[in-house]
C-alpha positions in Angstrom: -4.4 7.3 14.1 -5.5 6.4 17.5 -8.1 3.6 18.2 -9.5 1.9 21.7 -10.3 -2.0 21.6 -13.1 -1.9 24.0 -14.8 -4.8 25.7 -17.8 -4.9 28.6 -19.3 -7.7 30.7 -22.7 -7.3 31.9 -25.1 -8.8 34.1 -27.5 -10.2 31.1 -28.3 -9.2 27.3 -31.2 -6.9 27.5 -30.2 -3.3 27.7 -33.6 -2.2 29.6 -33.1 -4.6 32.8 -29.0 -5.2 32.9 -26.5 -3.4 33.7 -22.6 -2.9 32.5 -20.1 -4.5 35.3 -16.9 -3.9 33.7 -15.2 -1.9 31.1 -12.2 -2.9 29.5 -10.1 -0.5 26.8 -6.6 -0.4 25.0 -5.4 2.5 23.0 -3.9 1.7 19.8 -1.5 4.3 18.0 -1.2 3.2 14.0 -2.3 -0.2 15.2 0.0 -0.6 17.5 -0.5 -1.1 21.8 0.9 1.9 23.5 0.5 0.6 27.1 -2.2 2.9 28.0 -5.6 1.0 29.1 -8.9 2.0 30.8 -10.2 -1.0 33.5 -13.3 -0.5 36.0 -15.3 -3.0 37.6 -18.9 -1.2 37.9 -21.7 -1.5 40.9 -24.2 -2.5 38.6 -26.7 -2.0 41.1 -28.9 -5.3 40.9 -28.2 -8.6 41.4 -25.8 -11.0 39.0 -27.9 -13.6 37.5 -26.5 -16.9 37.6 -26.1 -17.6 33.9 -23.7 -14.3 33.8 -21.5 -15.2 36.7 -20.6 -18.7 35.0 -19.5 -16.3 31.6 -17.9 -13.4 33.9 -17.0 -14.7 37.2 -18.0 -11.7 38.7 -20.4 -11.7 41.8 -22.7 -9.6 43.5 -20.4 -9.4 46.5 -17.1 -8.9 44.5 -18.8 -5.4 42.8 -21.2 -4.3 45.5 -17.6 -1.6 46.8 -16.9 -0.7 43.2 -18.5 2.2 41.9 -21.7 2.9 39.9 -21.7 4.0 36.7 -22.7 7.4 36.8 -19.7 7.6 39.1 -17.0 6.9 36.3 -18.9 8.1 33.4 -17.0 11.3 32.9 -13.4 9.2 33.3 -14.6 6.6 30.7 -15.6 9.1 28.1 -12.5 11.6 28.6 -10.2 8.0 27.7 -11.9 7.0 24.6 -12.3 10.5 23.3 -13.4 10.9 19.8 -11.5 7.9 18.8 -12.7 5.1 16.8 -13.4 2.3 18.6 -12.9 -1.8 17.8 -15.4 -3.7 19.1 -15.9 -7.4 18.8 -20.2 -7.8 17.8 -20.1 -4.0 18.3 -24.3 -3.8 18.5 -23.6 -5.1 22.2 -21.5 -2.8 23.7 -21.9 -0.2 22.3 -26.2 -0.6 22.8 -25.1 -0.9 26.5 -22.9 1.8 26.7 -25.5 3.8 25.4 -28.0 2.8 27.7 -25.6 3.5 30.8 -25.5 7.3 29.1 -28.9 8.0 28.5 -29.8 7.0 32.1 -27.5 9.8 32.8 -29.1 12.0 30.3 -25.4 12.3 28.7 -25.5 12.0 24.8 -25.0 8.6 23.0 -22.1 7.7 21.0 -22.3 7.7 17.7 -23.9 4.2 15.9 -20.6 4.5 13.7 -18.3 5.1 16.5 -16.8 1.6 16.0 -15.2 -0.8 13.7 -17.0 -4.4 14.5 -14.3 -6.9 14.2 -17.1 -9.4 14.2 -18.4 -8.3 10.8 -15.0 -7.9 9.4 -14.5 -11.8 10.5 -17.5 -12.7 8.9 -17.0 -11.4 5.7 -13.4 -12.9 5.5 -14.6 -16.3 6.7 -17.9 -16.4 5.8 -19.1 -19.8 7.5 -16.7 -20.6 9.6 -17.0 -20.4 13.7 -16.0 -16.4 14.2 -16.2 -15.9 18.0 -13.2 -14.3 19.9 -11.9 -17.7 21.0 -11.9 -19.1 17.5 -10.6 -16.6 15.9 -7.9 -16.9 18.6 -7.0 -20.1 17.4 -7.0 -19.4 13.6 -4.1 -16.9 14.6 -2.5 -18.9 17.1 -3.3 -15.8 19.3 -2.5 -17.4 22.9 -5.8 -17.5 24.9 -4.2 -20.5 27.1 -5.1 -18.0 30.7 -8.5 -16.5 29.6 -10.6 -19.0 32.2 -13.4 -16.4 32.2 -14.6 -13.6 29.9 -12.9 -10.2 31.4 -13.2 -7.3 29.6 -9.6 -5.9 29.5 -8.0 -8.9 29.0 -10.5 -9.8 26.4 -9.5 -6.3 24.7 -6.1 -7.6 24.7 -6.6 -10.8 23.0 -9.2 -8.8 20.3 -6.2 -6.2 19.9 -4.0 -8.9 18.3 -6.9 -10.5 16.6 -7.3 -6.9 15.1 -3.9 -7.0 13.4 -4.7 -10.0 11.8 -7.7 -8.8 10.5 -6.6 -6.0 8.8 -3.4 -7.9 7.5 -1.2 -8.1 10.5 2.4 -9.0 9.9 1.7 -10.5 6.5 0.8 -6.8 5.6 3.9 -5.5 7.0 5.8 -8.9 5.1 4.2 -7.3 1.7 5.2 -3.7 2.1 8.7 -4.5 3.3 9.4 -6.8 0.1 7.8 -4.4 -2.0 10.3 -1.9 -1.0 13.5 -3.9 -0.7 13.2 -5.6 -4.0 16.0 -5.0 -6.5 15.2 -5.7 -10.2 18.0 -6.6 -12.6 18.9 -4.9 -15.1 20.5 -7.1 -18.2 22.4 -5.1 -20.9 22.4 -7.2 -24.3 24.9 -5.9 -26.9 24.9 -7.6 -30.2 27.6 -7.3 -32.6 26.4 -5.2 -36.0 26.6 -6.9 -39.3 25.5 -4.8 -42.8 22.3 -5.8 -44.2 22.0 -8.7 -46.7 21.0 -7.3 -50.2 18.6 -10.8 -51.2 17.5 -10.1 -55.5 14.6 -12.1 -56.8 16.3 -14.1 -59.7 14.5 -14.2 -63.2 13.3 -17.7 -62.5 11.8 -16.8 -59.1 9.8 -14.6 -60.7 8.6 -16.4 -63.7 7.9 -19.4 -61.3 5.6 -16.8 -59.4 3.6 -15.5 -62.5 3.3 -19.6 -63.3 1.9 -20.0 -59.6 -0.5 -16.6 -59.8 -2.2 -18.5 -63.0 -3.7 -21.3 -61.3 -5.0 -19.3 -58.5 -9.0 -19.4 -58.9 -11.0 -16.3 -58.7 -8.1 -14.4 -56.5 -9.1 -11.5 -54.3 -6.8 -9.2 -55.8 -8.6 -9.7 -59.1 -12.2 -8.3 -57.8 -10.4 -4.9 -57.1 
């Protein structure tokens, strides 16, 4: 099963005036990293607002030699395939990414093309502070050298947040005792003895008829 964790940066929030920058992706094979990864810093062709660059770090002058979008379209697309992707607050990206394509006249990507590990977070800790970075520190992930948002790096740190998500290595913890558990089996052998012949004496039984008689109104006399 193959799966891209996929991150962007962009120069704002609103998909009609701003622009993707950068484009970060990891492949995953049965959950796990293969290696392979998909970076690009993007001309976004307008200027970098300041609020951005303080998130980012990334500056008009740093992207103006990169390429534009429409220039690395066709490479982006032939990576991620028809692969599901995993997407931290998914709505974002994946409403810029199809803004960049429809600009290009190129079709959109599907609205269920991802898995939003925001959502997922939200439903397992409802209430709690579910951003990247906290959800970093819930599973010790080590975020110690992420100084500024970057998408591949970002993709990287939402890769291992992934696994924990879906069960990580307590799944794995599960499964494996599951399977290597041995059960006992106890044979008990008891020694046979002949059965005990037990007669009512004639006393027993006249003591019963004595004991029937000051019964009142028994249910067996209403049959």
């Amino acid at each position: 099963m193959r799966e891209i964790v996929l991150d962007t940066e962009t120069t704002g929030f609103d998909t009609k005036e701003h622009r993707i920058i950068e484009i970060g992706c990891l492949e995953l094979i049965n959950h796990i990293p293969t290696g392979k990864t998909y970076h690009q810093y993007i001309n976004p062709e307008r200027d970098v607002p300041q609020g951005a660059f303080e998130v980012h770090g990334l500056s008009e002058d740093f992207l103006r030699d990169y390429p534009v979008f429409a220039e690395i379209a066709d490479a982006f697309l032939a990576f991620i395939g028809t692969s599901k992707l995993v997407i931290h607050n998914a709505s974002f990206d994946v409403g810029f990414l199809n803004a960049e394509l429809l600009r290009l006249k190129k079709p959109a990507l599907p609205q269920d093309c991802a898995i939003d590990t925001l959502m997922m977070a939200r439903e397992k800790f409802p209430g709690a502070q579910n951003s990247l970075d906290a959800l970093c520190r819930r599973f010790e992930v080590d975020n110690s050298h992420r100084e500024f948002h970057g998408a591949l790096l970002d993709s990287e740190l939402l890769a291992e947040v992934y696994l924990e998500l879906i069960g990580g290595r307590q799944q794995d913890l599960t499964f494996s005792s599951a399977n290597t558990a041995e059960e006992e089996v106890v044979e008990v052998v008891r020694a046979y003895r002949e059965p005990r012949s037990f007669s009512v004496s004639d006393q027993e039984l006249q003591n019963h008829q004595q004991m029937l008689k000051k019964l009142n109104n028994p249910l067996w006399s209403e049959q």
